[in-house]
Residue frames as a rotation matrix with the C-alpha (Angstrom) as fourth column:
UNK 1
0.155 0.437 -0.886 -5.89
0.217 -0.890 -0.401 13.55
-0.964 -0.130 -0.233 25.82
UNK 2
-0.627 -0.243 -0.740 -4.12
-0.631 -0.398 0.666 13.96
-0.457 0.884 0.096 22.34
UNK 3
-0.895 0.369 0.251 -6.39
0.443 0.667 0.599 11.00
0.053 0.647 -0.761 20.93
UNK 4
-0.086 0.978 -0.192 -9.56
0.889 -0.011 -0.457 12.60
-0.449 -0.210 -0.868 22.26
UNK 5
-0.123 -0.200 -0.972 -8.22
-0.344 -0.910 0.231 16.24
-0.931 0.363 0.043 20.65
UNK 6
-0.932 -0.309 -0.192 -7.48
-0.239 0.122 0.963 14.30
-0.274 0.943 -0.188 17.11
UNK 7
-0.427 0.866 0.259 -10.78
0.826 0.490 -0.277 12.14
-0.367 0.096 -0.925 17.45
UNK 8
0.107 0.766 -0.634 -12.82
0.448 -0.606 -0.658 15.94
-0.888 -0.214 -0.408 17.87
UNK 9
-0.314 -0.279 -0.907 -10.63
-0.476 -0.780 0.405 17.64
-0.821 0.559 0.112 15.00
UNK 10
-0.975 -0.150 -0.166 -11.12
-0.202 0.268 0.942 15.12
-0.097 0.952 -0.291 12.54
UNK 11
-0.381 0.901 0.206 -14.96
0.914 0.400 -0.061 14.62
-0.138 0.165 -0.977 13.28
UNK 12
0.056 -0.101 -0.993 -14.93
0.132 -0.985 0.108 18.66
-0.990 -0.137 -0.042 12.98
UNK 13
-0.489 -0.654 -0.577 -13.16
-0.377 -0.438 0.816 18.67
-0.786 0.617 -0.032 9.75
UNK 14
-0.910 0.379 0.170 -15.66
0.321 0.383 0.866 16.49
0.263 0.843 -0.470 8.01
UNK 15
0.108 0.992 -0.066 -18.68
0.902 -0.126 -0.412 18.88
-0.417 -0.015 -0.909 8.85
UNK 16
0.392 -0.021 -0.920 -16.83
0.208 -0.972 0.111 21.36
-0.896 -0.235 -0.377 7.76
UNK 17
-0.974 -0.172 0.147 -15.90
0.071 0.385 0.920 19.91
-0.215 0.907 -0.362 4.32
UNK 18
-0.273 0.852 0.446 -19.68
0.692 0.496 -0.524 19.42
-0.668 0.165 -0.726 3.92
UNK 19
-0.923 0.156 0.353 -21.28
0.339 -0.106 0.935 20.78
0.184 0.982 0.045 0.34
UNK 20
-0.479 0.860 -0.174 -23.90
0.734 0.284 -0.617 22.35
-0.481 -0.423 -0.768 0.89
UNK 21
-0.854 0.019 0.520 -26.38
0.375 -0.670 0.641 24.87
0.360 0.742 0.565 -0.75
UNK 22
-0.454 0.859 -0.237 -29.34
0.890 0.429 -0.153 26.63
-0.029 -0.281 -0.959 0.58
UNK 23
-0.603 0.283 0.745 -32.14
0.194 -0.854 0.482 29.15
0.773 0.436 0.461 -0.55
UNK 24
-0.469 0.832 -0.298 -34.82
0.216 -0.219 -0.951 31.02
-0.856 -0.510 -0.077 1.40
UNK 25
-0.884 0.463 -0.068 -37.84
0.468 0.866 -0.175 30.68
-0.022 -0.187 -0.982 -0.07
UNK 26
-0.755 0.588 -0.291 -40.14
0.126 -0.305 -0.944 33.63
-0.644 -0.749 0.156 0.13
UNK 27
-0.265 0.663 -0.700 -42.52
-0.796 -0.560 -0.230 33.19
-0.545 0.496 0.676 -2.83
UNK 28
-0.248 0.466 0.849 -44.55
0.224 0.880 -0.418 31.10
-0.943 0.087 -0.323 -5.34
UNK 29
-0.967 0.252 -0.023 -45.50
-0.086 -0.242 0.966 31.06
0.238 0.937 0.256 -8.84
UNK 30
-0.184 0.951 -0.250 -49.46
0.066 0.266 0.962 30.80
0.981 0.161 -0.112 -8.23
UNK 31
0.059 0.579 -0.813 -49.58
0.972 0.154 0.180 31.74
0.229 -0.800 -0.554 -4.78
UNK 32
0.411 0.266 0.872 -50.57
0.361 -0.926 0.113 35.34
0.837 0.269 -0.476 -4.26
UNK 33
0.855 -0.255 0.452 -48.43
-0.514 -0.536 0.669 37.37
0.072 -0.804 -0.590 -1.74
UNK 34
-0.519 -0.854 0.045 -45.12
-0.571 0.307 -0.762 36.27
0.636 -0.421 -0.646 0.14
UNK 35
0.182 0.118 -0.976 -45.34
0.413 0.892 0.185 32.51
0.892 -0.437 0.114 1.60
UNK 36
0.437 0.223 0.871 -46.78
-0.580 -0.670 0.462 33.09
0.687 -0.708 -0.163 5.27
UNK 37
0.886 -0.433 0.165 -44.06
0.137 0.586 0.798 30.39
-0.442 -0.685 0.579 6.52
UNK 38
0.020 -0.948 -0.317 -40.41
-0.923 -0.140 0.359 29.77
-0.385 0.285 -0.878 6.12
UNK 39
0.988 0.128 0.086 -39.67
-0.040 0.750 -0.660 27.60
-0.149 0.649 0.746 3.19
UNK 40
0.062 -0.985 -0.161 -35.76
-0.800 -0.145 0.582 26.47
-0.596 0.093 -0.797 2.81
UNK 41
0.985 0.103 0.142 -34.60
-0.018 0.864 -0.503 24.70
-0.174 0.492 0.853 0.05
UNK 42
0.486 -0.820 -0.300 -31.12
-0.869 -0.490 -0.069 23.23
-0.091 0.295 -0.951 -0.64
UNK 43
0.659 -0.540 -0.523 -28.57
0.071 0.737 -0.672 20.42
0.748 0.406 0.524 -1.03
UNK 44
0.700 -0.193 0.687 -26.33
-0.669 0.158 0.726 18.39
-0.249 -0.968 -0.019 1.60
UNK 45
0.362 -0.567 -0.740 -23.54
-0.740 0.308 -0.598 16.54
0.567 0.764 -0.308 0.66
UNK 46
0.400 0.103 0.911 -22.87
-0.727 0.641 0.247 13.08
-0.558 -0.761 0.331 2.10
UNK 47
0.929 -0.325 0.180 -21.10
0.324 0.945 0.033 10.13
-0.181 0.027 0.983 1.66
UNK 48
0.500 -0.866 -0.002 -16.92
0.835 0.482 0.263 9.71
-0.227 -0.133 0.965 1.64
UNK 49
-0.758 -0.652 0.034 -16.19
0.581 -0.650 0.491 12.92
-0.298 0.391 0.871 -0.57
UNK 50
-0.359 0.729 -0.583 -19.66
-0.154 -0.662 -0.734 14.70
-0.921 -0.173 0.350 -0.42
UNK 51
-0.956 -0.251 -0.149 -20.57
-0.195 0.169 0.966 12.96
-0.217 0.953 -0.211 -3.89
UNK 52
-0.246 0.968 -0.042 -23.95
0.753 0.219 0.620 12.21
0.610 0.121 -0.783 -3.27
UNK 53
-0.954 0.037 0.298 -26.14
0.093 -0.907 0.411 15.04
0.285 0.420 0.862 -3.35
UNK 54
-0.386 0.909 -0.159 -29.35
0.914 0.353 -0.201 15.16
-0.127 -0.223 -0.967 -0.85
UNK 55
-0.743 0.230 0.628 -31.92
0.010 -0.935 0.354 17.67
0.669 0.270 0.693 -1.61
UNK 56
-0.294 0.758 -0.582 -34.81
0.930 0.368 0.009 18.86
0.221 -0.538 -0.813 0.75
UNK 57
0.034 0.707 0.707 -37.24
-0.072 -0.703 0.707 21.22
0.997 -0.074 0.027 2.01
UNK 58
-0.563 -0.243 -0.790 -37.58
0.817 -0.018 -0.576 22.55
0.126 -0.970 0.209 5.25
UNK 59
-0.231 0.165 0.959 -40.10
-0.030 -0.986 0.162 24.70
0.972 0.009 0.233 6.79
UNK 60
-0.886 0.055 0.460 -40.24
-0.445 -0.379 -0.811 26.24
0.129 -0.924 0.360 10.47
UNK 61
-0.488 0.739 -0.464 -42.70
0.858 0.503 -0.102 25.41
0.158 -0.448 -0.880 12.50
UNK 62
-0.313 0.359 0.879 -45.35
0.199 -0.880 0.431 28.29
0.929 0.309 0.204 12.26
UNK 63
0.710 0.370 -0.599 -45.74
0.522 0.295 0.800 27.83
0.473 -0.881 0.016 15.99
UNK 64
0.830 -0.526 0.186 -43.07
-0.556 -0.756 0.346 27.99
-0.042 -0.391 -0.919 17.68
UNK 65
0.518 -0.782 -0.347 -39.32
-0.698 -0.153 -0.700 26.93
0.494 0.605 -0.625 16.28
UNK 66
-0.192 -0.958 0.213 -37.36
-0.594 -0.059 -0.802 26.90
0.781 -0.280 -0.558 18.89
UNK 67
-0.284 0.419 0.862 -40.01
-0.855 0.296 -0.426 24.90
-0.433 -0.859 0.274 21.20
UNK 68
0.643 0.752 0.146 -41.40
-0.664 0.643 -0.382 22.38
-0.381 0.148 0.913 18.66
UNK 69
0.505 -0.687 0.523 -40.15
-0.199 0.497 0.845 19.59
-0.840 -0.531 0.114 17.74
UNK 70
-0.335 -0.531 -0.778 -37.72
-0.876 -0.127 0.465 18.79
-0.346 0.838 -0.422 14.84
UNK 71
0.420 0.418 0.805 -39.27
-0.203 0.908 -0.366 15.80
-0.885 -0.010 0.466 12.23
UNK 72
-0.781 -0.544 -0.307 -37.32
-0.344 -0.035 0.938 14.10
-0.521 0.838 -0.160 9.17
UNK 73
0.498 0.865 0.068 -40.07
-0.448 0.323 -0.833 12.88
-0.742 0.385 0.549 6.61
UNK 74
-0.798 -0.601 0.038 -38.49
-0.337 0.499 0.799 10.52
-0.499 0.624 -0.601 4.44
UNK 75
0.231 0.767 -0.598 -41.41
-0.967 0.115 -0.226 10.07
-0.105 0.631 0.769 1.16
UNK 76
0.824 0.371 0.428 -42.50
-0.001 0.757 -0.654 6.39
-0.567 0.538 0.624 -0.28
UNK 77
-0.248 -0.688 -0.682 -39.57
-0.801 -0.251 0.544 5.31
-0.546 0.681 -0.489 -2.85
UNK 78
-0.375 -0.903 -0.211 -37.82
0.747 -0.429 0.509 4.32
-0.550 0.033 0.835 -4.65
UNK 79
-0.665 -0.487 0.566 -37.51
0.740 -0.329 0.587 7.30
-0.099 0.809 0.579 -6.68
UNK 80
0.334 0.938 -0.096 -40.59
0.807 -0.232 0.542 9.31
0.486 -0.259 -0.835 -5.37
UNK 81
-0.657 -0.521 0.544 -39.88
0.305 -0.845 -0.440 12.86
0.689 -0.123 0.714 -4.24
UNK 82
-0.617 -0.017 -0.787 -40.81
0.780 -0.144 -0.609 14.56
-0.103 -0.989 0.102 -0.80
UNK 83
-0.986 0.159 -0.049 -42.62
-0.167 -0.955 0.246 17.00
-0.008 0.251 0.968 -2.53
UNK 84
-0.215 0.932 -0.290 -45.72
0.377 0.354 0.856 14.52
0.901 0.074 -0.428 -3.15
UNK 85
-0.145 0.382 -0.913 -46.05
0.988 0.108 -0.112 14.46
0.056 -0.918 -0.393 0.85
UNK 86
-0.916 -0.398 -0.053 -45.84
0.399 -0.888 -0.228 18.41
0.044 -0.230 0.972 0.97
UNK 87
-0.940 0.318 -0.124 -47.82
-0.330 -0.753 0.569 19.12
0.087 0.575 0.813 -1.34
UNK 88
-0.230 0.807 -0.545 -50.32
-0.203 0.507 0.837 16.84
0.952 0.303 0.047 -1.48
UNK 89
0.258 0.700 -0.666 -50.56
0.418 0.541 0.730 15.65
0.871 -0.467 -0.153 2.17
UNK 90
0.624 0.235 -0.746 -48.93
0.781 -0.145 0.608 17.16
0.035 -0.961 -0.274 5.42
UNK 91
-0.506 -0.759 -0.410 -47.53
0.862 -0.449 -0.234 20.62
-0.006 -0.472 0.882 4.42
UNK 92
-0.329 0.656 -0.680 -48.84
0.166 -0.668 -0.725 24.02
-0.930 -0.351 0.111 4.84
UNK 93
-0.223 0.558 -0.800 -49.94
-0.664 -0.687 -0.294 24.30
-0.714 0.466 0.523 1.05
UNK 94
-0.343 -0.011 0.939 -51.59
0.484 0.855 0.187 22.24
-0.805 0.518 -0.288 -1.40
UNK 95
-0.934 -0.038 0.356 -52.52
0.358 -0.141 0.923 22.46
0.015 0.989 0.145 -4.88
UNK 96
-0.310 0.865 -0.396 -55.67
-0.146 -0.455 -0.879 24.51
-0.939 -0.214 0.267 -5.83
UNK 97
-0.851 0.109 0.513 -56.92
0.484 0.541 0.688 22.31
-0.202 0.834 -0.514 -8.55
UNK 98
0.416 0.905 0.087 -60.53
0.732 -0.276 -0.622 24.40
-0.539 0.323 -0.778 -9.16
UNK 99
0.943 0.010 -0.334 -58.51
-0.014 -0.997 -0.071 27.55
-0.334 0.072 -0.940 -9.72
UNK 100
-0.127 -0.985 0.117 -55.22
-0.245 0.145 0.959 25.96
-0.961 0.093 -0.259 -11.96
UNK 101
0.905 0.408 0.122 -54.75
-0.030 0.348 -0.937 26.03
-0.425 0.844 0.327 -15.80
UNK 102
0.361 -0.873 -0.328 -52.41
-0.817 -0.126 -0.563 25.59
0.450 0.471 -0.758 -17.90
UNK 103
0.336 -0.744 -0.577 -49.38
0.476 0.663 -0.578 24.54
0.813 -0.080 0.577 -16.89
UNK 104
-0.777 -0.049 0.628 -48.95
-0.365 -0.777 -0.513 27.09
0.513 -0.627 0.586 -13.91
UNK 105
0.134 0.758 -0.638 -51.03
0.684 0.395 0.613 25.44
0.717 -0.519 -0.466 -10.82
UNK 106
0.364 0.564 0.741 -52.48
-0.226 -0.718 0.658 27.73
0.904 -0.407 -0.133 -7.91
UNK 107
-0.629 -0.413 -0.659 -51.83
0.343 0.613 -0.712 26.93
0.698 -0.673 -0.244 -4.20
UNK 108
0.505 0.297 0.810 -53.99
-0.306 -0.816 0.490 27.50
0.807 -0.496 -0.321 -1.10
UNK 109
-0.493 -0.371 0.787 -53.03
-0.862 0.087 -0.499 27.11
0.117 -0.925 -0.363 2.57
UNK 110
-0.159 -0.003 -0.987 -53.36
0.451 0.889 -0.075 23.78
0.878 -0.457 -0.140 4.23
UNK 111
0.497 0.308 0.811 -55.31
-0.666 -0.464 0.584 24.40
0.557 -0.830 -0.025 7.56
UNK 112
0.975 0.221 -0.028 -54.08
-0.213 0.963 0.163 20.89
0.063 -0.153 0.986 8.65
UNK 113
0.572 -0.785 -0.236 -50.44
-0.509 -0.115 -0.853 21.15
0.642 0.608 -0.466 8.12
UNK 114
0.743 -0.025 -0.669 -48.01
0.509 0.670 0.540 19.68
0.435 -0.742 0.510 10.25
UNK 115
-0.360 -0.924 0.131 -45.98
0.792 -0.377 -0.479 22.27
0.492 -0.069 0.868 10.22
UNK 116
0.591 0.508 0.626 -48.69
-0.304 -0.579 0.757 24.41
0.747 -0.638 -0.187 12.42
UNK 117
0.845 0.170 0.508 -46.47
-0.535 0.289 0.794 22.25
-0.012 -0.942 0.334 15.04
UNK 118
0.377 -0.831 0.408 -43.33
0.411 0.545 0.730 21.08
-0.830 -0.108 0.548 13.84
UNK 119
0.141 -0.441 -0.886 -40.19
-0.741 -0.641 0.201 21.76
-0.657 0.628 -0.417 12.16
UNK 120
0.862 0.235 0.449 -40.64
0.094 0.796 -0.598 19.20
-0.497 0.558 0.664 8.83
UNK 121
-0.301 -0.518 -0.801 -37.43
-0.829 -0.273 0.488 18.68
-0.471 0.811 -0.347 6.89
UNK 122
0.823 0.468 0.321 -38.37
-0.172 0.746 -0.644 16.62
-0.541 0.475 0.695 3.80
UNK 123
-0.024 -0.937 0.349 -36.07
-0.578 0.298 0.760 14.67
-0.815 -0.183 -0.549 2.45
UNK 124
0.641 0.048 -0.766 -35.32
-0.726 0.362 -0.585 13.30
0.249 0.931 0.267 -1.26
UNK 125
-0.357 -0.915 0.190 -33.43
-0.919 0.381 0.106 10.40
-0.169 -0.137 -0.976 -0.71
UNK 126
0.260 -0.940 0.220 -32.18
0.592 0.335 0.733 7.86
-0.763 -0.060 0.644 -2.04
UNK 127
-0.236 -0.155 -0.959 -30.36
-0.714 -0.643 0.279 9.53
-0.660 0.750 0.041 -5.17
UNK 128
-0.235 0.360 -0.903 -31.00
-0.970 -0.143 0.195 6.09
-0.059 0.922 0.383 -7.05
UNK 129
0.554 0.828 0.085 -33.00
-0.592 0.320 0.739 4.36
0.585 -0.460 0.668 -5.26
UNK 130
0.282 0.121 0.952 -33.13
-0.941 0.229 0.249 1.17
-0.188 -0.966 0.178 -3.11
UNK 131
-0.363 -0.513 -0.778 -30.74
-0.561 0.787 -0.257 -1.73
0.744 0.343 -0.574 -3.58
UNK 132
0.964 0.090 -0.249 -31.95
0.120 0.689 0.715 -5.35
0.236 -0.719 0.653 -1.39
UNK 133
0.456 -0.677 -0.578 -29.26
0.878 0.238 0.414 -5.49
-0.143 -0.697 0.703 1.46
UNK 134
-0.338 -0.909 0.243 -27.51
0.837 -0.409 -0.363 -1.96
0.430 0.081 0.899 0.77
UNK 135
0.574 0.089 -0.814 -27.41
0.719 -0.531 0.449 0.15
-0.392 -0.843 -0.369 3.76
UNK 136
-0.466 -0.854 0.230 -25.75
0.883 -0.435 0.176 2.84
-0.051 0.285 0.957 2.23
UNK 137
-0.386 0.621 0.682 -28.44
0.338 -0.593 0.731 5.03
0.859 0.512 0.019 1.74
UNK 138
0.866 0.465 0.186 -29.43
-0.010 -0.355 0.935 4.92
0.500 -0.811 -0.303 5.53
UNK 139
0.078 -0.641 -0.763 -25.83
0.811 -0.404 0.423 5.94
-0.579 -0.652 0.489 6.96
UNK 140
-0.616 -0.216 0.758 -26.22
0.438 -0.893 0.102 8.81
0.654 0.395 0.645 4.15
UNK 141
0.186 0.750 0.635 -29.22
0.257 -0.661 0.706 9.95
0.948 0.031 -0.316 5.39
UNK 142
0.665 -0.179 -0.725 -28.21
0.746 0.122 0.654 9.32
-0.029 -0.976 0.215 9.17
UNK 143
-0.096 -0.995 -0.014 -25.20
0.893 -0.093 0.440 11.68
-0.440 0.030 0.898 7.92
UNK 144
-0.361 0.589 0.723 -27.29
0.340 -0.639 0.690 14.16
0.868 0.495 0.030 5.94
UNK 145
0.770 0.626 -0.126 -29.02
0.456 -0.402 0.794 15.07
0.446 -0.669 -0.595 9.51
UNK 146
0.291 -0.856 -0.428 -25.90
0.937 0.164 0.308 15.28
-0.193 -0.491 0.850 11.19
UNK 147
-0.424 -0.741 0.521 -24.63
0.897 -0.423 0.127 17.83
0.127 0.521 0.844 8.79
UNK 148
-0.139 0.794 0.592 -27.94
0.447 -0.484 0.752 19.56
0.884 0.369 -0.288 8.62
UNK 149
0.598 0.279 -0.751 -27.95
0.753 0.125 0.646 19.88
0.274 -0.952 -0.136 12.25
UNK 150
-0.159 -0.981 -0.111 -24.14
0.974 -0.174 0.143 21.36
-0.160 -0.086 0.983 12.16
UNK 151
-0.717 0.140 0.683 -25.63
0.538 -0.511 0.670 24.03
0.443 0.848 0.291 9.60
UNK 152
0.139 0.928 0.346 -28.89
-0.080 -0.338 0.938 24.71
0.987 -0.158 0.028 11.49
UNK 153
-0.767 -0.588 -0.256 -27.46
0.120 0.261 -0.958 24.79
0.630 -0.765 -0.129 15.19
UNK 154
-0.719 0.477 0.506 -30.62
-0.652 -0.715 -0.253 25.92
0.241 -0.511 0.825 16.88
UNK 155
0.636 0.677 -0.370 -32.72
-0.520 0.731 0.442 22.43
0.570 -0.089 0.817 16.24
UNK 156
-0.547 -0.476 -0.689 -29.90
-0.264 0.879 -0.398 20.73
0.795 -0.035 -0.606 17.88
UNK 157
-0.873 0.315 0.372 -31.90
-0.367 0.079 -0.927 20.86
-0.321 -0.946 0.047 21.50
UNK 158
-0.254 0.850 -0.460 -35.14
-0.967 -0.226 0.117 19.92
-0.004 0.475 0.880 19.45
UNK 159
-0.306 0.018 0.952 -36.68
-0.104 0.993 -0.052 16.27
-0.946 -0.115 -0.302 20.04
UNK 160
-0.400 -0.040 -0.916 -36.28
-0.900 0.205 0.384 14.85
0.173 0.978 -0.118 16.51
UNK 161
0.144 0.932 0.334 -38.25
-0.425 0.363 -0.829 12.62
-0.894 -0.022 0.448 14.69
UNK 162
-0.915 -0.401 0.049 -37.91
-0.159 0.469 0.869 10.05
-0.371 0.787 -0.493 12.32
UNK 163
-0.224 0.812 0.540 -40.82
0.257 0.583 -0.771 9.13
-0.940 -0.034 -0.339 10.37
UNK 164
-0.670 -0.217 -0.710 -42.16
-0.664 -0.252 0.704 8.65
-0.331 0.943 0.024 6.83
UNK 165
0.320 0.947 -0.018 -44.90
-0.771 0.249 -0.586 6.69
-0.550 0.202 0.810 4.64
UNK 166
0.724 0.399 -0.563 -45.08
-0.678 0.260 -0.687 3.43
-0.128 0.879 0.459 2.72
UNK 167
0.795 -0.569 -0.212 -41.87
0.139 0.511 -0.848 1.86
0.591 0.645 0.485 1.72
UNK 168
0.060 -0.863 0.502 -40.22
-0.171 -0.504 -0.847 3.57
0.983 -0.035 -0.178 3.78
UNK 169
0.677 0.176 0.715 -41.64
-0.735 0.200 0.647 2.01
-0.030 -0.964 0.265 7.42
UNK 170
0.963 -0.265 -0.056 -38.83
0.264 0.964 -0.032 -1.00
0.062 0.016 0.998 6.39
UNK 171
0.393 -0.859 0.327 -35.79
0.696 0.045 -0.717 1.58
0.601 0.509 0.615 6.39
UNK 172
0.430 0.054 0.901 -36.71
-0.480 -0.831 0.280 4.08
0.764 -0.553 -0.332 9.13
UNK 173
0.963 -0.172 0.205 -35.65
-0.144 0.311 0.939 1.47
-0.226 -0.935 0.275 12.00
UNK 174
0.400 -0.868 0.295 -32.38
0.898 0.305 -0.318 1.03
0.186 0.392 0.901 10.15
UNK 175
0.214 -0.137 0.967 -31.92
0.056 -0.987 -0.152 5.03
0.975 0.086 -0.203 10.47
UNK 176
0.757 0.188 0.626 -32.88
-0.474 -0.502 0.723 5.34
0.450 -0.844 -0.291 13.91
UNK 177
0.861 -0.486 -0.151 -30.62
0.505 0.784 0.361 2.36
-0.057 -0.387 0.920 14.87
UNK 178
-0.024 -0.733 0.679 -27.79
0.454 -0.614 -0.646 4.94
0.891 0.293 0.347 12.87
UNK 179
0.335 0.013 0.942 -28.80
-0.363 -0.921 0.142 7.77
0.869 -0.390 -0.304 14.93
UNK 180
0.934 0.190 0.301 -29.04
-0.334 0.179 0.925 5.45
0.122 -0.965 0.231 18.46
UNK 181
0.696 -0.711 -0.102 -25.57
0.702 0.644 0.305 3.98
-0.151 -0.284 0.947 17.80
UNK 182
-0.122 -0.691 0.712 -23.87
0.171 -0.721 -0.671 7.17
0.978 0.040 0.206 16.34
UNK 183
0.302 0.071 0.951 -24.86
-0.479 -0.851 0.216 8.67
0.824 -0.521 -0.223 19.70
UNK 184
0.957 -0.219 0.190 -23.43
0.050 0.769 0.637 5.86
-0.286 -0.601 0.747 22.04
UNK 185
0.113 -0.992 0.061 -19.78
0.980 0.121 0.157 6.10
-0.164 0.042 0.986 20.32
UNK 186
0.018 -0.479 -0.877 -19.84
0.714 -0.608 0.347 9.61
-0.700 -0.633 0.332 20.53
UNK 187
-0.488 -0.148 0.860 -20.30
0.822 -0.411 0.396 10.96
0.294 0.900 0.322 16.88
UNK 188
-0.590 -0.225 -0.775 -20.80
0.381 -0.924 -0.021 14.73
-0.712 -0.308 0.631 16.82
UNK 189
-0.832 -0.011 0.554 -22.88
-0.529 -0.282 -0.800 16.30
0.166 -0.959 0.229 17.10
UNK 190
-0.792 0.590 0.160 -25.49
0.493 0.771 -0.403 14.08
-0.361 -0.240 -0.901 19.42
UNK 191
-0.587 0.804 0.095 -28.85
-0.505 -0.455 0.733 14.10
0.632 0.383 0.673 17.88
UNK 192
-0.848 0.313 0.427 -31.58
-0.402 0.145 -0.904 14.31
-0.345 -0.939 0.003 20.23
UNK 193
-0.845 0.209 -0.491 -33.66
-0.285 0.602 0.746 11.02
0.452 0.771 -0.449 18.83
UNK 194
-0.469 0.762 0.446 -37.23
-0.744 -0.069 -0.664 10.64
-0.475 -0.644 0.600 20.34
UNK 195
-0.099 0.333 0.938 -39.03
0.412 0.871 -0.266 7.98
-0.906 0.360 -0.224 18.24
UNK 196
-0.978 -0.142 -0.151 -40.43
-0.157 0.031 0.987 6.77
-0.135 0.989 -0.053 14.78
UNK 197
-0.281 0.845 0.455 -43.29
-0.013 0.471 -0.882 6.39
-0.960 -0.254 -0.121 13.09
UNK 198
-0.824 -0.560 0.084 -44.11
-0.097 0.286 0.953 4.05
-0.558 0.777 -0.290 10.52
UNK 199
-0.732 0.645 0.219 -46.60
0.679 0.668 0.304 3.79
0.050 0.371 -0.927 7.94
UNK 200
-0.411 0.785 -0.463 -48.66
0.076 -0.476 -0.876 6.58
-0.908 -0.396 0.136 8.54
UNK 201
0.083 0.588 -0.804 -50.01
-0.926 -0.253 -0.281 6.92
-0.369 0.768 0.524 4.75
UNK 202
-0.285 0.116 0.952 -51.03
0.351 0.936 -0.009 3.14
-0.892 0.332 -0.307 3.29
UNK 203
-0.536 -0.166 -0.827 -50.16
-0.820 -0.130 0.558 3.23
-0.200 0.977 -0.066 -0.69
């Protein structure tokens, strides 16, 4: 009983160390009115002493939240930010290139979004890039949910999704493998893992 008490405190104590930073969202430069979804942005700390520094976006499902399901989007890398995919392909707003000058681009709404139906966190990651053989980067990220999860207690019941474009269809089964073994030895808290899918945008 005292090992299973220490085991809980000390897997406690490192979500509760966890760095973290997060903004709501409720406007644009170039998009007229208050953003008609929920936009979080913020930072997750991960690895050994919270030195490495994930950043990401996150918006609600404009559906329904607490019913849909929860997806990680992990962008093309190395070094390729999560914003391309927002913006440009499966969130709720994209650039309005007819009606953008300057330096100051427009936005409209994205009928198409995926977030009409899911909660999307997007996910910068790695911080510098992709090394051949180093798995570090997918027990951060595997750790980055975790936390997120800790932080955002309401997705925990949410079937979660792994899934992401390009480069990244060679690093998602490494993740999920994280998630399927963390949740077999008990790591805290269980994340409810439903599948992957790879490759959906060819670069």
């Amino acid at each position: 009983m005292g090992s299973i008490l220490s085991h809980l405190l000390s897997s406690l104590l490192v979500f509760f160390s966890t760095v973290q930073s997060q903004s709501i969202i409720k406007s644009l430069p170039g998009f007229a009115g208050d953003l008609p979804f929920k936009l979080e942005t913020g930072y997750i700390g991960v690895g050994e002493f919270d030195d490495v520094q994930l950043f990401y976006y996150f918006i609600e499902s404009e559906r329904s939240p607490k019913d849909d399901p929860m997806m990680l989007w992990l962008t093309r890398g190395p070094g390729c930010s999560s914003l391309s995919n927002l913006i440009y392909e499966i969130g709720p707003s994209n650039f309005n290139c007819d009606n953008s000058s300057g330096n100051r681009p427009s936005f409209l709404l994205n009928p198409y979004s995926w977030t009409k139906v899911a909660n999307i966190i997007f996910l910068d990651q790695p911080v510098e890039g992709y090394h051949t053989g180093d798995l570090s980067s997918d027990a951060e990220t595997y750790q980055f949910l975790r936390k997120w999860l800790m932080v955002h207690p309401e997705f925990l019941s949410n079937p979660l999704y792994i899934t992401g474009d390009s480069y990244l269809r060679m690093m998602i089964p490494i993740i999920v493998t994280e998630v399927v073994n963390g949740n077999e030895v008990g790591h805290l808290p269980p994340l409810n893992i439903k599948v992957m899918k790879l490759d959906i945008f060819r670069r």
